[in-house]
C-alpha positions as CSV (number, residue, x, y, z in Angstrom):
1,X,-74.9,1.2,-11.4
2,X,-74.3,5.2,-12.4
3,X,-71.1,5.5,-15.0
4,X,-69.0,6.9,-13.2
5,X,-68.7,4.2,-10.4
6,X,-68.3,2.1,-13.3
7,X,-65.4,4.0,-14.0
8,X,-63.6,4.0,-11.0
9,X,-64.2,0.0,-10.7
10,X,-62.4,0.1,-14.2
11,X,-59.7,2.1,-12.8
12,X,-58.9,0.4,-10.1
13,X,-59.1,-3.1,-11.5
14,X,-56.3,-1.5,-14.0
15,X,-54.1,-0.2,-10.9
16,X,-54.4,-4.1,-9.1
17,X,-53.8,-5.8,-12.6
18,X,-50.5,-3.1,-12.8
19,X,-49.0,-3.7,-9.2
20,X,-49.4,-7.4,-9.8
21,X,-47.3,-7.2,-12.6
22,X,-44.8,-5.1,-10.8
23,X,-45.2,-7.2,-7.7
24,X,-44.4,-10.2,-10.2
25,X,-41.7,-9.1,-12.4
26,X,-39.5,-7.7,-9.6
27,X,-40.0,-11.1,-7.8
28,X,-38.6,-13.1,-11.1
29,X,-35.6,-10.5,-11.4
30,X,-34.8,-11.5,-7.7
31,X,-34.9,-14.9,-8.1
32,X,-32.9,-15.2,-11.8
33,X,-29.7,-16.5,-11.4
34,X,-26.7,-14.9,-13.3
35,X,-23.0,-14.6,-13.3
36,X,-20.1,-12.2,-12.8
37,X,-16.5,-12.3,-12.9
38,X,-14.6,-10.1,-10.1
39,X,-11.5,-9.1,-9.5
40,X,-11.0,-10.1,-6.5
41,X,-7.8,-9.0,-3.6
42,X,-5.9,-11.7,-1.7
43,X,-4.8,-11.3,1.9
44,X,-2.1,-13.8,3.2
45,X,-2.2,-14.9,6.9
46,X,1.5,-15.5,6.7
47,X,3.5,-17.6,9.2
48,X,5.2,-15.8,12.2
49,X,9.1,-14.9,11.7
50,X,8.3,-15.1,7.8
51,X,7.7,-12.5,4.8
52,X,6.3,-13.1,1.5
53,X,8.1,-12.0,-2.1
54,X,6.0,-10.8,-4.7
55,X,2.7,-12.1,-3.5
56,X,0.1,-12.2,-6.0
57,X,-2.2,-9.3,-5.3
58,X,-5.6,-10.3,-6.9
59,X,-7.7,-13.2,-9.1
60,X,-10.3,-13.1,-10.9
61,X,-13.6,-15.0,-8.9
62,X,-16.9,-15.5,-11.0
63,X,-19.6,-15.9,-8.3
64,X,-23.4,-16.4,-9.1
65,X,-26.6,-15.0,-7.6
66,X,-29.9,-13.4,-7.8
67,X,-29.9,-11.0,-10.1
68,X,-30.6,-8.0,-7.8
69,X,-27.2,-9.2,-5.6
70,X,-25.5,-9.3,-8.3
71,X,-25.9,-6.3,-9.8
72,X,-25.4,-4.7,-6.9
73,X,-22.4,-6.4,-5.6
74,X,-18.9,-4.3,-5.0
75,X,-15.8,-5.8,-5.8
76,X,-14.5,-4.3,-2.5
77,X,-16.6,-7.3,-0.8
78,X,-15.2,-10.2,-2.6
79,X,-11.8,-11.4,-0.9
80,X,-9.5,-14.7,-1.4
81,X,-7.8,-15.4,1.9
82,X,-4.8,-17.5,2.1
83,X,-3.9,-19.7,4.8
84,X,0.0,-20.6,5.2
85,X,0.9,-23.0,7.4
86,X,4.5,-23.5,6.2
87,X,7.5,-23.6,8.6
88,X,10.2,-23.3,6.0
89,X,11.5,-21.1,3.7
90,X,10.9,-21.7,-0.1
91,X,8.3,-21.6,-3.2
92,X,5.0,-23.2,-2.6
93,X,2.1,-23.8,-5.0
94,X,-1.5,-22.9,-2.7
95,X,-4.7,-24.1,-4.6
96,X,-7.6,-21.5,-4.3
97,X,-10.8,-23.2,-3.3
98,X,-14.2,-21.8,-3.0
99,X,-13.8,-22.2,1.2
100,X,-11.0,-19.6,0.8
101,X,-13.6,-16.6,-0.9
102,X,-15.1,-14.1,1.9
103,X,-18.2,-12.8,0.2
104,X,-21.9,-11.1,1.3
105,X,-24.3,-14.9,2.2
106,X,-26.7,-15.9,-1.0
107,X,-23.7,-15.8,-3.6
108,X,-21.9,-18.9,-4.6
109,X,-18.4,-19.5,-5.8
110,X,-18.2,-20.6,-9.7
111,X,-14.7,-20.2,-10.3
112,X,-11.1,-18.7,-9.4
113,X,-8.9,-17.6,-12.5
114,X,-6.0,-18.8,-11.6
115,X,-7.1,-21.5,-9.1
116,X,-3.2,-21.5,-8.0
117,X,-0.9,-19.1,-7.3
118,X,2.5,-19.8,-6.1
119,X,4.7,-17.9,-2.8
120,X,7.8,-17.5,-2.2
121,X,8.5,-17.5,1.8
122,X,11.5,-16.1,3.3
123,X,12.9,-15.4,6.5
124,X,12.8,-12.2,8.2
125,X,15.2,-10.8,9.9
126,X,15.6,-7.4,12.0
127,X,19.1,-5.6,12.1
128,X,20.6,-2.0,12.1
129,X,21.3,0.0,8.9
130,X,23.0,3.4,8.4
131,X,21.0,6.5,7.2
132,X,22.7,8.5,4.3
133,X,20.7,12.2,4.5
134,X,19.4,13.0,0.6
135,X,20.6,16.5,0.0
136,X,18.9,18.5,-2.6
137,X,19.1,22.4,-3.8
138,X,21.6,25.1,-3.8
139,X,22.5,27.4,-0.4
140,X,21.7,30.8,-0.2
141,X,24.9,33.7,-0.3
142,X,27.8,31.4,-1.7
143,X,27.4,29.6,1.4
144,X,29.7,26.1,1.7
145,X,27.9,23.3,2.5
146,X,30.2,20.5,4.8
147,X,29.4,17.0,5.2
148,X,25.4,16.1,6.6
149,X,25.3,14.8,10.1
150,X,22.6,12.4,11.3
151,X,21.3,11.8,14.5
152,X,20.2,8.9,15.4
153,X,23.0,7.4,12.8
154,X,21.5,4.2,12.2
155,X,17.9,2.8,12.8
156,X,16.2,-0.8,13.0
157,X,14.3,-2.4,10.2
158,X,12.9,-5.6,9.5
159,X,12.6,-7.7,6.1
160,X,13.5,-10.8,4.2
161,X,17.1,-11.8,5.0
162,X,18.8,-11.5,1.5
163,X,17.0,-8.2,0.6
164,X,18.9,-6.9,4.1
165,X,21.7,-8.5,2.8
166,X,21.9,-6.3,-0.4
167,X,20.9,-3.6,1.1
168,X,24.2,-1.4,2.6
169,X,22.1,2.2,3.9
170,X,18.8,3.9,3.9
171,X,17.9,7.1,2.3
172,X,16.0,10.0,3.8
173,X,13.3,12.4,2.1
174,X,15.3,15.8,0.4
175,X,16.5,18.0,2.6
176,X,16.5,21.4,0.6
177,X,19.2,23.8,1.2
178,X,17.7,26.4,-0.7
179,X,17.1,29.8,1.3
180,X,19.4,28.5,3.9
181,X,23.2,30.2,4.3
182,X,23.9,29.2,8.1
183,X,24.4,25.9,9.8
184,X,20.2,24.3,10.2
185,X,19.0,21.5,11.6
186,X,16.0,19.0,10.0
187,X,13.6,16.4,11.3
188,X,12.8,13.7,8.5
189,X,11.3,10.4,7.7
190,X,13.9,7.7,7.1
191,X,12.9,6.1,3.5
192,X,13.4,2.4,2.4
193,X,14.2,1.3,-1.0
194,X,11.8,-1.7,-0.7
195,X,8.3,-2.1,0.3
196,X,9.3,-5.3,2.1
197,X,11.4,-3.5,4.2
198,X,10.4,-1.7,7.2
199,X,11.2,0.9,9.2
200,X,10.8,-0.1,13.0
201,X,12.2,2.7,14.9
202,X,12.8,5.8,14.4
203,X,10.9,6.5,11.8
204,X,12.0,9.8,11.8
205,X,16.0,11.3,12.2
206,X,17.2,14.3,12.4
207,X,19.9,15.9,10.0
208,X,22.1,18.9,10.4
209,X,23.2,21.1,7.7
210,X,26.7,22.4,8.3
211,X,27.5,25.9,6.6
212,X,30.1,28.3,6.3
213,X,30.4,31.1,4.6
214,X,33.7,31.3,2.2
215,X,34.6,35.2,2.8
216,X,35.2,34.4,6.1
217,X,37.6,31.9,5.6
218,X,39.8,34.1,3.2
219,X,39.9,37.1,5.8
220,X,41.1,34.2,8.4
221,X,43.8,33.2,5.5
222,X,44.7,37.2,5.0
223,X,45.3,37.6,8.8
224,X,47.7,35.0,9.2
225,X,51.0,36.7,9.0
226,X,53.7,35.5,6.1
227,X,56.7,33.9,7.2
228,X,59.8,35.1,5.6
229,X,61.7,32.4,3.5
230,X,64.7,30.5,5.2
């Protein structure tokens, strides 16, 4: 046998005794089990006709796995769903079981920090509410600004019943008067001061800007003519 087949023999003993090793190791780091704690985002499937108050937005879930799928897990693919089957209003205390976590198959549920959370349900309601324009700036030329008009005057929203009942008008975003001096009209969105309350339709009003400018008025004043005294 010359040396240098000897030599290749050597080497490529060397190169199978390496990719077994490889082969191996990377087959134990697939199969080691580890942990990892995720924050983890809650969705409610909430009864119809009903809203929720202040629902708790995420948990902490510790899952286990290979160690490959864990390492490479996203938190954007863990998610606690909660089921509410309630037909009243009022607080309720839902336990968080393992059955309730929506997670990529091969991963299994250790624990849920808290394992409880607690809602609040409330009825919801749809009614009318005024829309008060938001006015913001200064107008152009000494120009007088009158009182905002809005058309449509009221819209329809939807939320829970005694949030509506506190809840007297809806705003607009600013409508700026600056670089205006004559009468201007505005579309806008309507805005409401709650995330649980929304805006059904329109979403959108539109506002007109009355404006007059103050020298005319005086030269109307000057050309009245001045009644003599009785």
């Amino acid at each position: 046998m010359s040396e240098s087949f000897r030599t290749w023999g050597l080497r490529l003993l060397a190169l199978g005794i390496a990719i077994g090793l490889w082969i191996n190791i990377s087959f134990e780091d697939r199969q080691e089990l580890t942990e990892r704690v995720v924050e983890a985002s809650v969705s409610y499937n909430r009864p119809l006709g009903f809203v929720i108050l202040d629902p708790v937005g995420s948990v902490n879930v510790r899952v286990r796995g290979s160690n490959k799928q864990v390492r490479e897990l996203n938190p954007f693919m863990v998610d606690v769903q909660v089921n509410l089957n309630q037909t009243l209003p009022g607080t309720f205390s839902i336990p968080l079981e393992p059955g309730d976590v929506l997670m990529p198959d091969g991963l299994e549920v250790v624990s849920i920090e808290p394992n409880t959370i607690r809602v609040e349900l409330e009825r919801e309601i749809s009614q009318r509410l005024p829309v008060v324009p938001q006015i913001v700036g200064e107008p152009a030329a000494g120009a007088v600004v009158d009182e905002a008009e809005v058309f449509p005057s009221q819209v329809l929203v939807t939320g829970p019943q005694s949030l509506l009942a506190r809840t007297q008008s809806l705003g607009t975003r600013p409508v700026n008067l600056n670089g205006h001096a004559l009468t201007f009209e505005q579309q806008v969105a309507v805005v409401a001061p709650d995330p649980l309350i929304q805006v059904i339709q329109p979403s959108e009003v539109t506002v007109r800007v009355p404006m007059r400018q103050p020298a005319a008025e005086n030269e109307e004043d000057e050309a009245q003519p001045v009644r003599p005294p009785a």
